[in-house]
N, C-alpha and C positions, 0 to 999 in steps of 0.2 A: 732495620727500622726504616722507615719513609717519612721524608719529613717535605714540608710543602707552604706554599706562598698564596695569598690570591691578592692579583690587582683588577681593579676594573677599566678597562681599556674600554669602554663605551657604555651606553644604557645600554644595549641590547648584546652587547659581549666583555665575558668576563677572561683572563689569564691565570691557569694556574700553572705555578713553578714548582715541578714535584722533584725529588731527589731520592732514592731508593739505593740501600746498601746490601752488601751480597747477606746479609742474615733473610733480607726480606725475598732476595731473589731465591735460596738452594732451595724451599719447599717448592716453586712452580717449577724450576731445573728440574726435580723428582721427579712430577708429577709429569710432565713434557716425558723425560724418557721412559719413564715408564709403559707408556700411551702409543709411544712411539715404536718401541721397543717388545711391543705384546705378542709378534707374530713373524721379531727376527729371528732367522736362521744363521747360526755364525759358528763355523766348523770347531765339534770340540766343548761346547754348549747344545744343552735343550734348547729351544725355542724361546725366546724371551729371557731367559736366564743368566746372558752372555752379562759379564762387569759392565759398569757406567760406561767408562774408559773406552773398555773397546765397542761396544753398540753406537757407543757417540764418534767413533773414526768409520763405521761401516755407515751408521745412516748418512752422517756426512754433515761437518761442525757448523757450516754453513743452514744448511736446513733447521737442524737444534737453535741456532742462536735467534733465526729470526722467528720461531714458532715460543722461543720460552720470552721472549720481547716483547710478542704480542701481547702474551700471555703476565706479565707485568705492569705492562701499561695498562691493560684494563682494568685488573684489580686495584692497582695502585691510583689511578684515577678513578675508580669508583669509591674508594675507601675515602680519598679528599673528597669530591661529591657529599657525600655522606657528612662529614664533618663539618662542613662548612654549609650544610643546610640548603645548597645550590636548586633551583628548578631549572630543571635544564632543559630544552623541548625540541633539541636534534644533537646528533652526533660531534664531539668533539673534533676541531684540527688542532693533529698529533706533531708537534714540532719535536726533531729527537736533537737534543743537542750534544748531550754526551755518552758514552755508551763500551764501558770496559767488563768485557765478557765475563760474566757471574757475581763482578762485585762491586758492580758501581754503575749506575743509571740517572741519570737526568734527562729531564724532557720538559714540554711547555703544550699544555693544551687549552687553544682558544674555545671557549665556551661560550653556545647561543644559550642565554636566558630568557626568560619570559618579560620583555620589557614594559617601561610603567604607560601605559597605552589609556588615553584621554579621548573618551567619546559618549558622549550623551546621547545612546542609541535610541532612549524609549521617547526620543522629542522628534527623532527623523520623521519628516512626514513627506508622503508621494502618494499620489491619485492613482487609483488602478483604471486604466481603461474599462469601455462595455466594449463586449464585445459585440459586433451586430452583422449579420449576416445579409448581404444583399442578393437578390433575386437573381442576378447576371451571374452569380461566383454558384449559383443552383443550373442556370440552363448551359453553363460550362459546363459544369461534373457530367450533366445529363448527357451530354454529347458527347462528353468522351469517351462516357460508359455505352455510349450509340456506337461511336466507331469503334471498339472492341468487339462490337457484334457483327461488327461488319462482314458483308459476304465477299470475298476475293477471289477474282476469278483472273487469270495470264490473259496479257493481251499484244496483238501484235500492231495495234495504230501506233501513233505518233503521241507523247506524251502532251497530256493536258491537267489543268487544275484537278487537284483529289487526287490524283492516278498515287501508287506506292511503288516508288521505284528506287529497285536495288543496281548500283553504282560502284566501278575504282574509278578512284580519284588521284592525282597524283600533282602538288604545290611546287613551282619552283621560283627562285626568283634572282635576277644576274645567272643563269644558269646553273643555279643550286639550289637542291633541295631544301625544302623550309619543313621545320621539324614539327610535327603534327599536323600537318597538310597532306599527306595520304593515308588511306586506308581501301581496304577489298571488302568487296558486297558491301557496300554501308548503303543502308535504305532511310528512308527519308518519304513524306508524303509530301507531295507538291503544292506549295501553297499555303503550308502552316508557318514557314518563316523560322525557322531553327536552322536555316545553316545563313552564312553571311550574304548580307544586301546582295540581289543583283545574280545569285550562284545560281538560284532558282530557274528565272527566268531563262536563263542561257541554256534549261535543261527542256523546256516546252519546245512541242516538234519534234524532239529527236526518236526514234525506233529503238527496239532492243537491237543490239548488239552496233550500234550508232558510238563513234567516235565524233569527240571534238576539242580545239582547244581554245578557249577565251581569257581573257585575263579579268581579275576583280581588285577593285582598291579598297581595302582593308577600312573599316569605319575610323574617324580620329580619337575616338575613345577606345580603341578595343583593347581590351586588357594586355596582351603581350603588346610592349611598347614599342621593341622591335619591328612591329611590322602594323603598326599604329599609322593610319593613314597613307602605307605603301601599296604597290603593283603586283599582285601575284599571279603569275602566269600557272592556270590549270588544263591537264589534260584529262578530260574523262570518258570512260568506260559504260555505256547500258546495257546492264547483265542481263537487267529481267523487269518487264511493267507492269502491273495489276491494274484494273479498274479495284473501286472500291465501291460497293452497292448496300447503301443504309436499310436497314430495317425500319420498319413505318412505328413512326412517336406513337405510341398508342399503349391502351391497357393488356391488351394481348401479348406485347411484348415485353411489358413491365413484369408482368407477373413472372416472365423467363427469367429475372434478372435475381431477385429475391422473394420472400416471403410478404410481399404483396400483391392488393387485389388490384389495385388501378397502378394508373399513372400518378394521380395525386398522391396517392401512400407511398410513391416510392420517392416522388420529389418532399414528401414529407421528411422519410428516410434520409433522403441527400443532405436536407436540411440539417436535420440533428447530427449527423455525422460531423459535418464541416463547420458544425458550432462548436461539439467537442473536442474535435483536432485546432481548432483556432484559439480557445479558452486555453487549452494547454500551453500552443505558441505563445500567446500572448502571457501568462502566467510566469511563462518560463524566460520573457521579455523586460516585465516587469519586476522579477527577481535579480537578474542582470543589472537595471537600473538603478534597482533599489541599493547592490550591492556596490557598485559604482559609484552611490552616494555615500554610503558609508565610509567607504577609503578617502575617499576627496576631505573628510568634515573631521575623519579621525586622526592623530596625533599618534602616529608609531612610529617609533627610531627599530631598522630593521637591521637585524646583523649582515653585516658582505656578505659572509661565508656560506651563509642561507640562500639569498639574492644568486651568487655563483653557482651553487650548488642545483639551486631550481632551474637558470639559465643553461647548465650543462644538461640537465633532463629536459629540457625543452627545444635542446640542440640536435639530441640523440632521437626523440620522438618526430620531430620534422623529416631528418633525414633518412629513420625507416618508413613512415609513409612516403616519401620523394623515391626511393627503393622500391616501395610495395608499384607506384607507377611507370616503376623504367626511367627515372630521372635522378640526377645527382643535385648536390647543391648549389653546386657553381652554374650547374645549366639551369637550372630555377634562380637563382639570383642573375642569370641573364635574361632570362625571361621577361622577369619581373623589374628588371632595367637597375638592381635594385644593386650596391658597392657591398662586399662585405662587410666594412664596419658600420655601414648604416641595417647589416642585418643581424648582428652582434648589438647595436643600441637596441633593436626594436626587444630582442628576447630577452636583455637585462631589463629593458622597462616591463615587460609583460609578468618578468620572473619578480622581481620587486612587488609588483601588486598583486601577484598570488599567493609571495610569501605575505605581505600585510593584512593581505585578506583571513589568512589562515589564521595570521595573531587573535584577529580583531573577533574572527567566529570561536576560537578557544576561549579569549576572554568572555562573550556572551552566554559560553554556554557555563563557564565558571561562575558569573555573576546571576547566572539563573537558575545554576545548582540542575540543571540539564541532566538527567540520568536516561540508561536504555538497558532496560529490563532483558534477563536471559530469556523469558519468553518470547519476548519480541524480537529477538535475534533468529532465536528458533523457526517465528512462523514467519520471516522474512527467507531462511535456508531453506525451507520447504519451500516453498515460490520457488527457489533457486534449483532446487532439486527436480522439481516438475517441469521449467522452465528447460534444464538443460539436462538431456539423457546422455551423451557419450561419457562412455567411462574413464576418461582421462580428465573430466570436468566434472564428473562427478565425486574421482578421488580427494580433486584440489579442493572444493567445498569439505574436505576433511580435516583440513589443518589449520592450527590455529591460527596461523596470520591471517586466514582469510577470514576468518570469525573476528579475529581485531580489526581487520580492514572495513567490512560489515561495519563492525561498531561504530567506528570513527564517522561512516558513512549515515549511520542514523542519525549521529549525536549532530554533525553537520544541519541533516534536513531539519531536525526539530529547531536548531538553533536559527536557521535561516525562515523559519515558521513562524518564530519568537519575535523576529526581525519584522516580517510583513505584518504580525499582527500590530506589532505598534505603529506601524508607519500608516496604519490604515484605519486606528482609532480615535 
C-alpha cells in the first residue's frame, strides 16, 4: 500500500511525504526483472528463464535495486499527484529518505506548482515605434553592395586609403602575448575603421612583404577591461595589397546587381528591404520590452528549484558556446573582468525571469483558453521539412517531443500576440 502527506512549503512549491510498503513495491520488482532479465544468458537455463534469485545475483543487486526505485517513485508519486488533484508544471526534487530493499520506501518530493500569479495583462499598455527609414542607412547599403563589385587587382606601391590588405599580426604586452591579438592573413580595407584607433594608420606606406612594429593604446572603454586603456606592443606582417576599383553609380550597373531597370529601382529595392529587416528588429524589440514589462507589474512567487534548474541550463549553454570559440569560463570571466559569484548572480537573476516569464505566458494562454490546432502544427513541419533537408534533421522532425516542443512554441507566440494586441489597443 502507499500511503502519503502533502504540506505546502510555499506558493509556488508544494511537499509530499510518500511511504510505500513491499505489497506496493513486488509488482514493479517483477516487472524490473523481468525486463531486465529478457536476454539473460545463465548457464543451465534458457535465455530469460533463469529463477528471480539467481538473474538478480548475475545482473547485479546493485543495478536491480536502483532501476526497481526508480521505478516506484515514479508511480508512487504519480499516483499521490493524482490524488491530491496537484498541477504540477516541472519535474519533482526526489529526496529519498528511507529505503529498505523490497519492503519499505519513503521519500519527499518537492513539487513546483502553478502558483497564484496576479497581473492585469489586458491594461498593459506600450507604444510601438514607426519605423522610418533614412536616406544615409540607403546610400550605405548602396555602397557596400558597390564594394562587393569591386574590381581587385595585387599591387606592389605603398599602402594607401581603400587599398585591401591582407596581414599577420602578432599582440604582446610586458613581453606577453595578449590573447586574441594575433592572427594570419587577416585582411581588412584601409580606412573603414574596424580594427582599433590608430592600428590603421601605422599600416599606410608600408609594401607587401613590409615588416613593422608599433605600439597602440587600447580605447578606455574597450570591452576586455584588461587591456582597457593599456599599451600593446604589435608586430605586423604585409602578406599582400590590392588596390580596390569601384564600378561607376549608374543604371548599367544596377541592373547587374538585380532584377532592375535603373538605379532608382534598385535604391527603391534597398529601401524596402531595410524597412523590412528593421520592422522585424524593432518588432522583435518591442516584444522584449513589452515582455519586460510584464514581469516587472506581475506578481509571481517562483519556485527555487525551477530558478536552479534554469540557472544550471543557462550555465551549461554559456560554456558550450565559450567551447564552440576556443574559450573556457574562467578565461571569459577574466575577460570580462567579471568574479565568479557575480557570474552565478547574473544567471540566477536572468534564470528567475525566464522562469516568471514562462509562468506568466502559461497563465495568458490559460486565461485565454489559447489553443494550436493539429493543422497548424502540421504546416509549420512542413516549413520545417522544406527548410531543413539532412536526414538526421529530417528524422528528429519525426518524434514526438519535437512536435510538443513545436506546440509549446506556437501556443508561446500566439500568446505573446494576445500580449501586443492589448498593449496596443
Amino acid at each position: 500500500m502507499i500511503k502519503h502527506t502533502l504540506t505546502k512549503k510555499s506558493k509556488s512549491e508544494n511537499v509530499l511525504s510518500i511511504t510505500v510498503d513491499e505489497q506496493f513495491i513486488a509488482p514493479y520488482k517483477q516487472a524490473v526483472l523481468k525486463r531486465l532479465k529478457a536476454n539473460l544468458k545463465v548457464a543451465g537455463f534458457r535465455p530469460g528463464k533463469a529463477p528471480d534469485n539467481i538473474a538478480e545475483r548475475e545482473i547485479g543487486e546493485a543495478k536491480v535495486q536502483a532501476e526497481v526505485l526508480e521505478e516506484v517513485i515514479m508511480h508512487a508519486y504519480s499516483k499521490a499527484v493524482r490524488e491530491e488533484k496537484l498541477e504540477t508544471i516541472a519535474s519533482p526534487q526526489i529526496n529519498l529518505k528511507k529505503f529498505v530493499p523490497y519492503n519499505e520506501l519513503e521519500f519527499e518530493a518537492v513539487v513546483p506548482v502553478m502558483p497564484e500569479i496576479k497581473l492585469d495583462y489586458k491594461k498593459l499598455k506600450l507604444k510601438k515605434p514607426t519605423v522610418k527609414i533614412e536616406s544615409a542607412e540607403i546610400e550605405d547599403t548602396l555602397q557596400n553592395i558597390l564594394k562587393q563589385s569591386a574590381k581587385k587587382t595585387d599591387s606592389t606601391k605603398p599602402i594607401k586609403k581603400g587599398d585591401e590588405v591582407t596581414f599577420d599580426f602578432d599582440g604582446t604586452r610586458e613581453g606577453k602575448k595578449v590573447d586574441g591579438a594575433s592572427a594570419k592573413n587577416h585582411t581588412l580595407v584601409i580606412g573603414d575603421g574596424s580594427f582599433i584607433p590608430g592600428f590603421e594608420d601605422n599600416m599606410i606606406g608600408l609594401k607587401k612583404d613590409a615588416t613593422k612594429k608599433f605600439n597602440i593604446t587600447f580605447p578606455k572603454d574597450y570591452h576586455a577591461k584588461e587591456l582597457a586603456n593599456k599599451s600593446v606592443e604589435f608586430t605586423i606582417k604585409i602578406n599582400n595589397i590590392q588596390n580596390i576599383e569601384l564600378p561607376k553609380l549608374d543604371d548599367a550597373w544596377a541592373k547587374t546587381i538585380g532584377p532592375v531597370n535603373s538605379l532608382k529601382e534598385l535604391k527603391e529595392e534597398i529601401k524596402n528591404s531595410l524597412s523590412q529587416n528593421k520592422q522585424a528588429e524593432s518588432d522583435k524589440q518591442y516584444e522584449n520590452e513589452l515582455l519586460e514589462k510584464v514581469i516587472e507589474t506581475s506578481d509571481v512567487d517562483v519556485a527555487e528549484s525551477l530558478v536552479n534548474e534554469q540557472a544550471s541550463q543557462l550555465r551549461n549553454e554559456t560554456e558550450q558556446n565559450l567551447k564552440n570559440n576556443g574559450l573556457t569560463i574562467e578565461k571569459y570571466l577574466q575577460l570580462q573582468g567579471q568574479k565568479p559569484q557575480e557570474f552565478e548572480e547574473t544567471l540566477k537573476k536572468e534564470a528567475k525571469k525566464r522562469v516568471q516569464l514562462g509562468l506568466v505566458l502559461r497563465y495568458v494562454i490559460e486565461s485565454e483558453k489559447i489553443l494550436v490546432s493539429d493543422t497548424e502544427i502540421e504546416a509549420e513541419m512542413n516549413k520545417l521539412r522544406a527548410q531543413y533537408t539532412d536526414p538526421k534533421m529530417q528524422e528528429e522532425l519525426t518524434h514526438d517531443h519535437f512536435k510538443q516542443d513545436l506546440k509549446n512554441h506556437l501556443l508561446t507566440t500566439k500568446a505573446i500576440a494576445k500580449l501586443v494586441q492589448y498593449a496596443q489597443a
